[in-house]
C-alpha angles and dihedrals in degrees: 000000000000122000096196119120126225103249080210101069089045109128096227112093104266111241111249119258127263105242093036085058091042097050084054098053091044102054083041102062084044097058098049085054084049095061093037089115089046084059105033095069090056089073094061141132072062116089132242094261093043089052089047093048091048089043096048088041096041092049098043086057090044090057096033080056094046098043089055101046087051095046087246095139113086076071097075087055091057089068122113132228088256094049093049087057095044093056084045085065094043092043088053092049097042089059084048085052098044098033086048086054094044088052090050103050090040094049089048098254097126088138094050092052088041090061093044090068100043082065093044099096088041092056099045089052084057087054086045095058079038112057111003092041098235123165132240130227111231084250090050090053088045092056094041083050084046090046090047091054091044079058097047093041092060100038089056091053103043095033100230132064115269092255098177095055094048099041087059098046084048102049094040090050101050086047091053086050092051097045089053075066097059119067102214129116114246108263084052096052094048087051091049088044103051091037074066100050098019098081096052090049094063095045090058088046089051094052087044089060093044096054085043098232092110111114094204093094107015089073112059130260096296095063090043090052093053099050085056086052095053077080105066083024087065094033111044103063095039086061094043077055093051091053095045094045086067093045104050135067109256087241094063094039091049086054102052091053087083096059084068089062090035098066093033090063088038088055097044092052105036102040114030090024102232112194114263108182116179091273112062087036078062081052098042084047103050081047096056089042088056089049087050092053094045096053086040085058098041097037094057088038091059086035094058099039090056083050088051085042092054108036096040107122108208117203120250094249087048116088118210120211119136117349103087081052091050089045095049093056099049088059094053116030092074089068088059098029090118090037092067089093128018122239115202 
């Protein structure tokens, strides 16, 4: 008879697992992004420079703080010349992305950068094919064709390209490309990004002060208070988001990317009651049918390599090492690819 004693029984609190954990700080992350334009009024009567100049230099102090509590440090110094250049990029187009998003709750245009980020993961598997010469599944053409029509549906109604929404899926796709590039985990490249961008906005934040047209002291404390807070409000869950991405199988994470846009149209058209007349609901929807195409896809191609990777059979002479684990992530790291950095 066995000795061994059910971990399970012991009296001590069992420690949560992994994945659960994961699945909470996910769907965390993603429902703070979801109420940003919930958050980002509130900041008002400051405009939308002065908000993305607090949030890049608020958040710079935040991770410079955090680095240097954990003894994270000595990593920024590690950096080369070429990655240094290469953060400079991201962090460029990061404050495109975030100033772009500012300018859209506070104008009133939450439905357009909702939609901006539903195409995100289309539009970085069309830089994929691009720039880094990946190749599409038949499903995965079939969604970028449904995504081009969603484009061309809602151009034709409102008589202009959705700009907003574009601007945002752009930015945040080339980013993504480029941070595939740097080799940093994701509190230190926020650090090393907004150590690029941080100083000058301060700069822009103190000249503000000296002409007298800056907002962070003329308000009262509250609204001082909530610019400081644009800081942890970015960070933290970007770094919820950094823990459960490596907790977390790339399918799931690549399906919760879609509750962040979710609650922002819900949002945009339940709460500050954006007109949505029959014509841009037909481009919303051939949106959402290309989303569902592409998880379908992603979801049986990661399905059937874990079958192959389960039911394959090695002679006795092969030796088996790291193929079934490369195969496995390249089925499913298509249905995340955009899920790899949050936006917001």
């Amino acid at each position: 008879m066995s000795n061994s004693v059910d971990s399970t029984a012991s009296p001590h609190s069992p420690r949560p697992h992994p994945a659960a954990s994961g699945l909470l700080l996910g769907a965390g992350a993603y429902t703070i992004w979801g109420l940003f334009p919930a958050f980002w009024p509130l900041l008002g009567p400051a405009g939308s420079v002065e908000i993305l100049a607090h949030r890049i230099g608020w958040t710079m102090v935040f991770m410079i703080g955090g680095l240097l509590l954990f003894g994270r440090w000595s990593r920024l110094r590690e950096l080369s010349a070429r990655s240094w250049l290469l953060v400079s990029a991201a962090a460029v187009l990061i404050a495109i992305n975030w100033g772009t998003y500012i300018y859209g709750v506070t104008s009133g245009q939450v439905v357009e950068t909702a939609l901006g980020y539903f195409i995100n993961p289309l539009v970085s598997m069309v830089l994929g094919v691009a720039v880094l010469n990946e190749r599409l599944r038949p499903m995965q053409w079939v969604a970028v064709v449904i995504a081009a029509l969603a484009v061309i549906v809602l151009t034709m109604k409102f008589g202009s390209v959705p700009v907003l929404a574009l601007v945002l899926a752009l930015s945040f796709g080339v980013y993504g490309l480029i941070k595939k590039t740097v080799p940093m985990d994701s509190a230190t490249s926020l650090t090393a990004e907004s150590l690029v961008l941080g100083p000058l906005a301060i700069g822009y934040l103190v000249f503000l002060a000296a002409v007298g047209t800056g907002t962070f002291a003329q308000h009262g404390l509250w609204h001082a208070l909530l610019l400081v807070s644009a800081g942890p409000v970015t960070a933290l869950p970007l770094l919820m988001f950094g823990t459960a991405a490596r907790r977390l199988p790339m399918v799931t994470l690549g399906a919760l990317q879609y509750l962040a846009p979710i609650l922002q149209f819900a949002w945009g058209v339940l709460v500050l009651h954006e007109p949505m007349p029959p014509e841009r609901w037909l481009g919303f929807a051939l949106v959402w049918l290309a989303l569902v195409v592409f998880t379908v896809d992603g979801a049986l191609t990661a399905h059937q390599a874990r079958r192959r990777l389960v039911y394959r059979a090695p002679a006795a002479s092969e030796v088996v090492v790291d193929e079934p684990v490369r195969d496995e992530d390249e089925a499913v790291s298509s249905s995340a690819q955009a899920a790899e950095q949050p936006r917001t």
